[in-house]
SEPAVO-599524 format. One line per field, with one value per atom (N, C-alpha, C): residue in three letters; atom name; y negated, z, x negated. Coordinates in steps of 0.05 Angstrom, whole numbers, plus 5000, padded with zeros to 4 digits. Atoms other than C-alpha are relative to their C-alpha. Example, Ala and Ser with C-alpha at 12.3 -4.5 7.8 and 13.67 -1.06 7.14 Angstrom:
# SEPAVO-599524
residu	ala,ala,ala,ser,ser,ser
atome	N,CA,C,N,CA,C
v	5024,5090,4976,5024,5021,4978
w	5000,5156,5000,4999,5143,5014
u	4982,4754,4982,5016,4727,5015
//
This chain:
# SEPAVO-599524
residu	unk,unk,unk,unk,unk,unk,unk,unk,unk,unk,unk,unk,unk,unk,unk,unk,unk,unk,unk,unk,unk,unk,unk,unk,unk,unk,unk,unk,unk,unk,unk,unk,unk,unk,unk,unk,unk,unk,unk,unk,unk,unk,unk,unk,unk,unk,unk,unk,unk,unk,unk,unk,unk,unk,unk,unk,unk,unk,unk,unk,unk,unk,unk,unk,unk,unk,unk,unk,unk,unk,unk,unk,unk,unk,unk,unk,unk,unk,unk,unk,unk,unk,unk,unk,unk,unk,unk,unk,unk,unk,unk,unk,unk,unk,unk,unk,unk,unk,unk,unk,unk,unk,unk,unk,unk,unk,unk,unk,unk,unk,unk,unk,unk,unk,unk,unk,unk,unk,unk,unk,unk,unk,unk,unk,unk,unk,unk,unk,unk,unk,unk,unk,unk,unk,unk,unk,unk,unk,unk,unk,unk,unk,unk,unk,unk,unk,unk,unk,unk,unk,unk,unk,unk,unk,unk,unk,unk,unk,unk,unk,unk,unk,unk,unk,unk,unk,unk,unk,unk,unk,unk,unk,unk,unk,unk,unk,unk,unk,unk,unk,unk,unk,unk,unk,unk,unk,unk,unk,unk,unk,unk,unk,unk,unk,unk,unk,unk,unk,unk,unk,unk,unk,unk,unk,unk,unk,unk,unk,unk,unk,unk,unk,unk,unk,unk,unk,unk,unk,unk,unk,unk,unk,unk,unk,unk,unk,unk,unk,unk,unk,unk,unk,unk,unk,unk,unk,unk,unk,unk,unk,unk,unk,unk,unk,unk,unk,unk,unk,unk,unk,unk,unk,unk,unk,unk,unk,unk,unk,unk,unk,unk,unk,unk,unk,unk,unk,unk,unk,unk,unk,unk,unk,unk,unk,unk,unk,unk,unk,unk,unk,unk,unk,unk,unk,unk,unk,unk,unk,unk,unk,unk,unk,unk,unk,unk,unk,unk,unk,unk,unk,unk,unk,unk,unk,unk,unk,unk,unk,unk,unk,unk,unk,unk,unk,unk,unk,unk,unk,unk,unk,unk,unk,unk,unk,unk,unk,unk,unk,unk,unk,unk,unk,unk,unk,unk,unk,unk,unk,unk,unk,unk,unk,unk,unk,unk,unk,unk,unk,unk,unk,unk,unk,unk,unk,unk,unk,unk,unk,unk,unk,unk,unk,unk,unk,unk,unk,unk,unk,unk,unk,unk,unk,unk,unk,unk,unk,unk,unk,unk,unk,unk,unk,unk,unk,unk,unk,unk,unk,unk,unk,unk,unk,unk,unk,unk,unk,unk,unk,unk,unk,unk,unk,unk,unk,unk,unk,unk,unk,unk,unk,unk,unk,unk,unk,unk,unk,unk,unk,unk,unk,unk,unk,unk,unk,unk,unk,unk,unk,unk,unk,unk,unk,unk,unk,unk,unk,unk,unk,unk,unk,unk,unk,unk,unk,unk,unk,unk,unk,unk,unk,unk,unk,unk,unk,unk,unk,unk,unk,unk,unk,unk,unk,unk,unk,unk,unk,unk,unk,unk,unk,unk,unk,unk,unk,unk,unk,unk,unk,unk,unk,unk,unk,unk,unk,unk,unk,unk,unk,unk,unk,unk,unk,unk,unk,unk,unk,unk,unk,unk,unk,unk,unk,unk,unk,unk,unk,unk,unk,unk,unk,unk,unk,unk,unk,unk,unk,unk,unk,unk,unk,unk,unk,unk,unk,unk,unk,unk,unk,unk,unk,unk,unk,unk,unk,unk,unk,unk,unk,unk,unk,unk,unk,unk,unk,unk,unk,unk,unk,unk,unk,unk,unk,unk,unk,unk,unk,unk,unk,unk,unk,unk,unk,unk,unk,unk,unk,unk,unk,unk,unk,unk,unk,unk,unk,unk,unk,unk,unk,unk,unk,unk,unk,unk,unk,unk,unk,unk,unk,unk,unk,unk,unk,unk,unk,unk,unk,unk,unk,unk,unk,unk,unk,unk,unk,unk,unk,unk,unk,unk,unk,unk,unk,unk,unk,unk,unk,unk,unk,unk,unk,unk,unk,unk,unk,unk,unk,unk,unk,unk,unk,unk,unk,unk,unk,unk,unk,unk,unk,unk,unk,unk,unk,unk,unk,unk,unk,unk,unk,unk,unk,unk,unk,unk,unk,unk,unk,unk,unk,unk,unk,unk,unk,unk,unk,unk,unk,unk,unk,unk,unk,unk,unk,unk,unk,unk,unk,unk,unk,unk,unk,unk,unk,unk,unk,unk,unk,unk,unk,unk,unk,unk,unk,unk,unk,unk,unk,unk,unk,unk,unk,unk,unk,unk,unk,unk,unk,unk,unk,unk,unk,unk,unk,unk,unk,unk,unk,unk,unk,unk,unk,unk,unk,unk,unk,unk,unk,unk,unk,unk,unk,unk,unk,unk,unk,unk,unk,unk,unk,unk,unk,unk
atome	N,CA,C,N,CA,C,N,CA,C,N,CA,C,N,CA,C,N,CA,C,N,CA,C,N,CA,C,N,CA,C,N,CA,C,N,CA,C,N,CA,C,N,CA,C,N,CA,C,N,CA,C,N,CA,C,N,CA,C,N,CA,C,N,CA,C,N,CA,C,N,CA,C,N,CA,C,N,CA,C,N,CA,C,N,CA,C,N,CA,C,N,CA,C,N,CA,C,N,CA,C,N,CA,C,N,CA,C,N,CA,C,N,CA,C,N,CA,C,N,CA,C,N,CA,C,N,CA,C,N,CA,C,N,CA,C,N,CA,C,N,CA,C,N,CA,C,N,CA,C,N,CA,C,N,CA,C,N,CA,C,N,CA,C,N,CA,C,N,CA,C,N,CA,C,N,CA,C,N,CA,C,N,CA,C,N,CA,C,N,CA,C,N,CA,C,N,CA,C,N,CA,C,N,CA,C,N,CA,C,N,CA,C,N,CA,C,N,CA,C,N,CA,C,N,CA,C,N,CA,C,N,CA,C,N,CA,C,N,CA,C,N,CA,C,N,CA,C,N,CA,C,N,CA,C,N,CA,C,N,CA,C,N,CA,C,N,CA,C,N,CA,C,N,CA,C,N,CA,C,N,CA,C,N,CA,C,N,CA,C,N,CA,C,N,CA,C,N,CA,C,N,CA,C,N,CA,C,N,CA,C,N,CA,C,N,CA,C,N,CA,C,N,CA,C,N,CA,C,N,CA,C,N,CA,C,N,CA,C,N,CA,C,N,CA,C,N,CA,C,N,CA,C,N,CA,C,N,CA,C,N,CA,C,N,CA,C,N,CA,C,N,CA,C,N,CA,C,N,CA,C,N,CA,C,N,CA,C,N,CA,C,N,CA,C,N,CA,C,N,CA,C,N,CA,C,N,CA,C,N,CA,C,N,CA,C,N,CA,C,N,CA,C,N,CA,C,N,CA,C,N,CA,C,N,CA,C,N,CA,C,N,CA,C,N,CA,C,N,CA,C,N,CA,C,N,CA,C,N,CA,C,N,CA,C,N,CA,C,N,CA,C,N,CA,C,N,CA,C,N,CA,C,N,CA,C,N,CA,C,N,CA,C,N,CA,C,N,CA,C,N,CA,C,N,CA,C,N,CA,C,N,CA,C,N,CA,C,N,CA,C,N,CA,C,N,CA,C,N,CA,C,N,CA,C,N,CA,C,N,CA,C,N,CA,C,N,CA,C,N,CA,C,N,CA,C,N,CA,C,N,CA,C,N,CA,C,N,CA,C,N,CA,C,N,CA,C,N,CA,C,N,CA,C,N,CA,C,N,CA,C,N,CA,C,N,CA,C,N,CA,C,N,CA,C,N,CA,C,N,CA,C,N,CA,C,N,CA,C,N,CA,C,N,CA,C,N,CA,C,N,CA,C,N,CA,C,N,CA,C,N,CA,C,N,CA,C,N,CA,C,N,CA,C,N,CA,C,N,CA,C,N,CA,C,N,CA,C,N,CA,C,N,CA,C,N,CA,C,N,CA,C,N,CA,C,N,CA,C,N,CA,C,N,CA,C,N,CA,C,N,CA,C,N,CA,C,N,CA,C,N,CA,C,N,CA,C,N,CA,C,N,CA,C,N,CA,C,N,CA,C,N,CA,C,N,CA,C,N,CA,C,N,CA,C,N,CA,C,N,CA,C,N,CA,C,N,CA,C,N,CA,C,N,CA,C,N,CA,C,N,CA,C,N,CA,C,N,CA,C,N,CA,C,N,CA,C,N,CA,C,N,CA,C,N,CA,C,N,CA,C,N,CA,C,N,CA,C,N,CA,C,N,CA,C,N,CA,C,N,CA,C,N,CA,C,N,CA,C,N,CA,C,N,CA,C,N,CA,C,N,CA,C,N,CA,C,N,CA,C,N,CA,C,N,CA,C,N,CA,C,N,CA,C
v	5027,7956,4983,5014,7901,4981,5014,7867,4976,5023,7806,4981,5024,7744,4974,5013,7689,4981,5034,7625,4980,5016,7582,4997,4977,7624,4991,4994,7630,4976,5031,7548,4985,5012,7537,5010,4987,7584,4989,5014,7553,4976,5023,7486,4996,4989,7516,4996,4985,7542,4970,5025,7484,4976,5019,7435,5011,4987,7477,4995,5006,7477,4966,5031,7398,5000,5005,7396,5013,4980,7444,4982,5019,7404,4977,5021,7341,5000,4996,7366,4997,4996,7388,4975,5018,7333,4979,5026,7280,5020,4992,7340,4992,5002,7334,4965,5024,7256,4980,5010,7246,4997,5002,7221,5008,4994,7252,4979,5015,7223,5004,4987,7258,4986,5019,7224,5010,4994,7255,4977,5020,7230,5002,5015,7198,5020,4990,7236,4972,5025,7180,5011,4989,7179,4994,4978,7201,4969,5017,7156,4985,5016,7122,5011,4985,7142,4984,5020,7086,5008,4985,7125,5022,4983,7173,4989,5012,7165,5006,4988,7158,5014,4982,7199,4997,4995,7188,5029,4977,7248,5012,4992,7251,5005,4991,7258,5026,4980,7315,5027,4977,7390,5001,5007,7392,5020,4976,7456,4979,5011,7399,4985,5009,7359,5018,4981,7424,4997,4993,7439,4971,5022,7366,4996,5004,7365,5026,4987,7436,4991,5009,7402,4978,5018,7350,5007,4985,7394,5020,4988,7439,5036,4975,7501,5002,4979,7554,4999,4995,7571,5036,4976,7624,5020,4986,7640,5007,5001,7661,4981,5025,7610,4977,5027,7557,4982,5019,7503,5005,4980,7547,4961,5018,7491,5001,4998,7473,4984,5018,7465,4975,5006,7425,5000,4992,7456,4995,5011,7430,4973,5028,7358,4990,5018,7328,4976,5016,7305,4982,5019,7243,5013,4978,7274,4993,5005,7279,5034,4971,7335,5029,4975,7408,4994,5002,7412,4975,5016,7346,5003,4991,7379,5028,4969,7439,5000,4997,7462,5014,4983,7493,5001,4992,7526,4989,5022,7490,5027,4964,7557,4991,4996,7562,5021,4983,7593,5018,4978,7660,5013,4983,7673,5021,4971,7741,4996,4999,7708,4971,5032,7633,4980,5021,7604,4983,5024,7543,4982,5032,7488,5004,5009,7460,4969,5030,7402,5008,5002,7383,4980,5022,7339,4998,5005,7299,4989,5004,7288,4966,5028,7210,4994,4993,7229,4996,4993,7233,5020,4976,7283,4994,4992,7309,5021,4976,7351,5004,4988,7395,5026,4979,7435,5026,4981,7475,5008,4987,7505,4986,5015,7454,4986,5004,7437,4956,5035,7355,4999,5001,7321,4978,5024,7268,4990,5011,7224,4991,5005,7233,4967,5012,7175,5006,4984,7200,4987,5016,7148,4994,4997,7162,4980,5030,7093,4984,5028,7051,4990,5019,6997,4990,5008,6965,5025,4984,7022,5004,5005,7021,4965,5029,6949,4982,5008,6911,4967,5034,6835,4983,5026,6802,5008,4999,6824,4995,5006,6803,5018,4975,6839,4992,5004,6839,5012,4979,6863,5026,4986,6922,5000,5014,6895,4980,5027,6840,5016,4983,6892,5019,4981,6935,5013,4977,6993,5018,4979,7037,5000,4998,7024,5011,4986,7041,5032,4975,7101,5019,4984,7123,5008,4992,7116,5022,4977,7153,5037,4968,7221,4998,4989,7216,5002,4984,7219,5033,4980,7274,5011,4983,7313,5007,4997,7307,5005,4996,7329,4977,5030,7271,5010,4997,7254,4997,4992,7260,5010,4988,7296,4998,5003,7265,4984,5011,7241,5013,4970,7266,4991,4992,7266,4970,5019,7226,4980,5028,7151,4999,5003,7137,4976,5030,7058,4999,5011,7050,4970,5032,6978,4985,5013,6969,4981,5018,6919,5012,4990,6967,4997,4997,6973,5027,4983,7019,5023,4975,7094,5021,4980,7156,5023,4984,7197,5017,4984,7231,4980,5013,7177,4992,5015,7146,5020,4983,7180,4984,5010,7151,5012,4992,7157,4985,5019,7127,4990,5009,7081,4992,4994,7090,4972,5018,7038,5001,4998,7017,5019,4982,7051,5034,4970,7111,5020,4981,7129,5013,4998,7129,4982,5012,7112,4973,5034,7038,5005,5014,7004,5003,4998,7008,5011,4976,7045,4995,4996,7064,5014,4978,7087,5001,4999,7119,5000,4994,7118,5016,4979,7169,4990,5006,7127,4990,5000,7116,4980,5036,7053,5002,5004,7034,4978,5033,6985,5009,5005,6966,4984,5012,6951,5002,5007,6923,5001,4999,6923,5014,4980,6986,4997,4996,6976,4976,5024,6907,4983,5010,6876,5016,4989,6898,4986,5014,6878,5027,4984,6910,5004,4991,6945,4995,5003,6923,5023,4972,6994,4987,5000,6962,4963,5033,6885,5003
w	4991,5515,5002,4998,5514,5027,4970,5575,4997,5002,5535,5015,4992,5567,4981,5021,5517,5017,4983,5528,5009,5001,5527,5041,4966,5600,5015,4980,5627,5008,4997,5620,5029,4978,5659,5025,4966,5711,5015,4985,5722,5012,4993,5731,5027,4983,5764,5035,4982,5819,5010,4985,5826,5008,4989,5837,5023,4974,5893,5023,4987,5928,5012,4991,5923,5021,4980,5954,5027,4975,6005,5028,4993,6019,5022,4993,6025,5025,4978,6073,5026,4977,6121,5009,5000,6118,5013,4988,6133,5026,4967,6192,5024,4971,6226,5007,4994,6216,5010,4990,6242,5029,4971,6315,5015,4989,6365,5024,4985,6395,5033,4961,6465,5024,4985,6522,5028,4974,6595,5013,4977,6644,5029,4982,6701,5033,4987,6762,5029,4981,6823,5022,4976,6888,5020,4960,6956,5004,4986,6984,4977,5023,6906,4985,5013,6895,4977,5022,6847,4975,5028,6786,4997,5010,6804,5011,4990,6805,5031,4976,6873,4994,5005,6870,5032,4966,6946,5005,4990,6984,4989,5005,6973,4979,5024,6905,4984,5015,6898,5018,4985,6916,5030,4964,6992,5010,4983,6998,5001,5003,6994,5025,4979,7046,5025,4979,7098,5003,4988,7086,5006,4987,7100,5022,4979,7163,5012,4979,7186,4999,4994,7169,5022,4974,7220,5020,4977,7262,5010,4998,7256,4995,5008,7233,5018,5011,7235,4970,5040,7157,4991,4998,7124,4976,5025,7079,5022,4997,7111,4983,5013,7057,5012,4986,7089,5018,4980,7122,4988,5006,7080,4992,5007,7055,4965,5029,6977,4988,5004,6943,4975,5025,6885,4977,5033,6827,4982,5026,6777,5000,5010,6794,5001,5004,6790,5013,4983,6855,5005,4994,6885,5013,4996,6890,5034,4975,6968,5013,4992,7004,5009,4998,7019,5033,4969,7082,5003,4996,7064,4989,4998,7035,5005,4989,7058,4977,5015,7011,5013,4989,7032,4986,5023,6995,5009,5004,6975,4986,5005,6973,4975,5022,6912,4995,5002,6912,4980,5024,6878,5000,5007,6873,5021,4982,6893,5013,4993,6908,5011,4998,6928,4986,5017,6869,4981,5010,6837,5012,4989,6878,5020,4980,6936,5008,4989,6979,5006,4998,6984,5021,4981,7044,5001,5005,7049,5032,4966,7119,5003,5002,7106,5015,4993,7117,4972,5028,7033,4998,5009,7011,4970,5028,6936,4998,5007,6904,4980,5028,6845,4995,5005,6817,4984,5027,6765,5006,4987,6804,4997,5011,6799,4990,5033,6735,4996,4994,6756,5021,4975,6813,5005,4991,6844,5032,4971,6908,5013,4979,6963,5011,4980,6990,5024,4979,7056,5010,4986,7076,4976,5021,7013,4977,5017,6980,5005,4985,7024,5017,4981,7060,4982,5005,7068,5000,4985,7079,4974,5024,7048,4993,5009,7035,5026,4976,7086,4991,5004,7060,5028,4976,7133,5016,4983,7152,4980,5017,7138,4988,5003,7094,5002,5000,7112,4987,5016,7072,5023,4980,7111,5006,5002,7103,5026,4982,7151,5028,4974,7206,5010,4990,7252,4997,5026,7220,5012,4995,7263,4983,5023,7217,4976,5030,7157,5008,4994,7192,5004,4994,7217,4976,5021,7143,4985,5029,7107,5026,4980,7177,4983,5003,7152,4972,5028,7072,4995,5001,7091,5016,4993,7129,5038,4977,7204,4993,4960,7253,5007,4991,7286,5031,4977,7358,5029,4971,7403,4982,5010,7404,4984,5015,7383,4977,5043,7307,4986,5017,7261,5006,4985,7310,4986,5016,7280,5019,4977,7310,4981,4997,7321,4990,4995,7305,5012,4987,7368,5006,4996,7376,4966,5024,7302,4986,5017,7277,4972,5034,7215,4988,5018,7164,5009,4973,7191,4973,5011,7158,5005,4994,7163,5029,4985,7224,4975,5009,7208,4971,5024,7148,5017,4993,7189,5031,4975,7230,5007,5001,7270,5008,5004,7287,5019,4981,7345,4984,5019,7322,5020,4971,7374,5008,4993,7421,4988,5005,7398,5021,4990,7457,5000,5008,7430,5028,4975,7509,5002,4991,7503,4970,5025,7441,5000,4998,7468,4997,5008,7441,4973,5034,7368,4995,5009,7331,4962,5047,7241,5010,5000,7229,4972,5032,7159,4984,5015,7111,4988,5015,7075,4967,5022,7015,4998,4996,7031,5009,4982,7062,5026,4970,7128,5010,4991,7171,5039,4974,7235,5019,4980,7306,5020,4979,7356,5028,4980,7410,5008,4996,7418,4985,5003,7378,4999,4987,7398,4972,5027,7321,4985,5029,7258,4982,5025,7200,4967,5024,7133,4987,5000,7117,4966,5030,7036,5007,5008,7032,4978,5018,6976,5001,4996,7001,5020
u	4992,4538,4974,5018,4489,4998,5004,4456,4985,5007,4431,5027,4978,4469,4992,5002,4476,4988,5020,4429,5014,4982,4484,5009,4992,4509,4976,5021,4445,4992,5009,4433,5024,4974,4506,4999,5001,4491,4982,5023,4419,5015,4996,4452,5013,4977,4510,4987,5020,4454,4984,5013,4412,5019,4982,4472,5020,4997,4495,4984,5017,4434,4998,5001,4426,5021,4963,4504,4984,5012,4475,4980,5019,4410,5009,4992,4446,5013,4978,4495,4997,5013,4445,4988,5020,4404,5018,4977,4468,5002,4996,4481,4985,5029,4414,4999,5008,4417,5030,4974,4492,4997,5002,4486,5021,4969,4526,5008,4983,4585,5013,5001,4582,4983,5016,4571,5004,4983,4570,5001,4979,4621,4979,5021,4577,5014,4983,4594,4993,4997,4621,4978,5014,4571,5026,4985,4593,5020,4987,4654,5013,4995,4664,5032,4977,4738,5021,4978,4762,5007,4999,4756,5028,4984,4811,5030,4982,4883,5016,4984,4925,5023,4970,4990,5010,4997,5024,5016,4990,5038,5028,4980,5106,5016,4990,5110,4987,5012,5068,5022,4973,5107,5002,4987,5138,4969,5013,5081,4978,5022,5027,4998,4994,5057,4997,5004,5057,4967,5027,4987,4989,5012,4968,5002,4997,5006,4983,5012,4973,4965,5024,4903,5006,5008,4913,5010,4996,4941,4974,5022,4880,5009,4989,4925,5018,5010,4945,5003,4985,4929,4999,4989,4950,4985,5022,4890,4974,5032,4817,4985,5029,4785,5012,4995,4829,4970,5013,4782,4964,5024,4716,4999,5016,4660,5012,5000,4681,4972,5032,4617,4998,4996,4647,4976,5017,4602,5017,4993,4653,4979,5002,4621,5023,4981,4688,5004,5010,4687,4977,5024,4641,4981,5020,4575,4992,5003,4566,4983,5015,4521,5011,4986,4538,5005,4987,4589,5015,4986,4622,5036,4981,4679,5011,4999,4728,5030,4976,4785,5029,4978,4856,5028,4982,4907,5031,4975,4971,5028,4994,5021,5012,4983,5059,5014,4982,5125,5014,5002,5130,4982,5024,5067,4983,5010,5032,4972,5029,4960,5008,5007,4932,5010,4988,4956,4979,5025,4918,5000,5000,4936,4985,5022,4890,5001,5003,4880,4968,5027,4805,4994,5001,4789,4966,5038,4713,5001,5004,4694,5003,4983,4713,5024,4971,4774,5024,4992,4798,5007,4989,4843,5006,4994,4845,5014,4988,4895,4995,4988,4895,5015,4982,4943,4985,5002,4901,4965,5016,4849,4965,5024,4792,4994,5006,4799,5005,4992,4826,5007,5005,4835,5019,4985,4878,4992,5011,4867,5028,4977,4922,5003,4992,4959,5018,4994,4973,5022,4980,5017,5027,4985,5061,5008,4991,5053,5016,4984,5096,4990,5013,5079,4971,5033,5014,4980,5026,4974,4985,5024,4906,4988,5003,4909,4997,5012,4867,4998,5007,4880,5001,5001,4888,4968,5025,4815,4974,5036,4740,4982,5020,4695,4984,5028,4626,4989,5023,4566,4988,5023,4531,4981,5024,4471,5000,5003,4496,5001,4982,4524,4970,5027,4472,4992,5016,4424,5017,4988,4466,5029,4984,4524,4994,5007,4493,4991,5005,4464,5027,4976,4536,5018,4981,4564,4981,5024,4498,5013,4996,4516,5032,4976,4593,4994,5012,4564,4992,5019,4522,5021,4990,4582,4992,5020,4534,4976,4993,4514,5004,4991,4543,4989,5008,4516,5016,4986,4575,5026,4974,4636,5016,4975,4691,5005,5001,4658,5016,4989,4703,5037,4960,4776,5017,4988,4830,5010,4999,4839,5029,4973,4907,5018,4997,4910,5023,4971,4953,4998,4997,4932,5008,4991,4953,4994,5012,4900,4995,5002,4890,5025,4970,4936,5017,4977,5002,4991,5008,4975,5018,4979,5006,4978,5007,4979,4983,5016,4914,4987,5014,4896,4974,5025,4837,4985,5021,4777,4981,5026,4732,4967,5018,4665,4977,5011,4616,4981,5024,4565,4978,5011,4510,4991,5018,4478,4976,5024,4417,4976,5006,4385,5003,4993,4420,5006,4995,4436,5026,4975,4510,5005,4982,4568,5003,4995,4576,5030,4961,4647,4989,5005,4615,5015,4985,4668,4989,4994,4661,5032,4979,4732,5006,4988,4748,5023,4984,4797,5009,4999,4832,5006,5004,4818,4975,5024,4746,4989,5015,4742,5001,5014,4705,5014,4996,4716,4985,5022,4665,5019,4984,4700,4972,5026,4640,5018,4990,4690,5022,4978,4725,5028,4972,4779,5019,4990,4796,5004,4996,4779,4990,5011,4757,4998,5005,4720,5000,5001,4718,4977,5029,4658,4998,5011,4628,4974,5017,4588,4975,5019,4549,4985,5013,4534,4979
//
């Protein structure tokens, strides 16, 4: 058998070979010089919840509604991680310091463990649910989307800038989760004089905003939202303005 290959062959295969390569070449060359189209998603700061959508309470499952009522009850829950620190390492959440949120499981019927669902609460007083263990997120309306609640059009917003450094100081301690400097920072205000908008029990917390002498709480009140809005009362309770966080 002969192992000449005719010239003819050996010319088509050369060509064959080097016009491969070019294709090859080229390919790479457009790869490395194709810009990519990835862009990370910005994660919101502390208290910035406009980005996600509301869903009100009552349309998410009835087990979501329980565990909201035993958080403002203060339990009993029926997990040991109930009430634990969530450190949100997805990022999903508005980036806020460790200890500003605590997670608690949302039961799901049937199931032999925790489940996936969760309510996420931020020391604000914001509740997030997700169903799918992390993975997305929604922002509770506590007051189930009826009414006014949330919507503060019959009151003044001021810049914080305009309001006393102990305001800005009382919103950067509820960012940061505390230590707050008297007791009852944190406990949920009741609006029984009903100048806020009408909420659902447990939507708003307040928070003392110290005398300048820092001897005693004064009448200063911060009280939060469970959609992240402030609002500054200089006289116990008596009015309120609407706090602009960023004026």
């Amino acid at each position: 058998m002969s192992n000449v290959t005719p010239k003819p062959v050996k010319t088509l295969l050369t060509l064959l070979i080097t016009t491969l390569g070019l294709l090859g070449l080229t390919t790479a060359s457009f790869a490395a010089q194709e810009p990519s189209t990835l862009t990370a998603v910005a994660q919101p700061e502390c208290g910035d919840t406009s980005s996600y959508d509301v869903v009100p309470l009552g349309d998410l499952p009835p087990e979501a509604t329980e565990t909201a009522e035993l958080i403002e009850s203060g339990g009993p829950f029926p997990y040991p991680q109930d009430g634990t620190v969530f450190s949100n390492r997805e990022a999903i959440l508005p980036d806020c310091a460790s200890g500003y949120y605590h997670e608690y499981t949302v039961e799901t019927p049937g199931s032999p463990d925790r489940g996936a669902r969760r309510i996420v609460t931020g020391s604000a007083g914001e509740h997030f649910y997700t169903d799918d263990h992390y993975a997305s997120f929604v922002l509770i309306d506590l007051a189930g989307g009826g009414g006014s609640c949330g919507d503060p059009a019959g009151l003044d917003e001021v810049p914080l800038s305009s309001l006393p450094g102990e305001v800005a100081d009382t919103i950067a301690l509820v960012g940061a989760g505390g230590p707050y400097p008297f007791p009852n920072d944190g406990t949920v205000y009741e609006n029984r004089e009903g100048v806020l908008p009408a909420c659902a029990s447990g939507y708003y917390h307040l928070y003392a905003v110290p005398a300048p002498s820092g001897a005693d709480s004064g009448d200063q009140r911060l009280i939060a939202g469970g959609a992240g809005e402030f609002f500054y009362t200089p006289d116990h309770y008596a009015t309120f303005v609407l706090v602009d966080v960023d004026g």
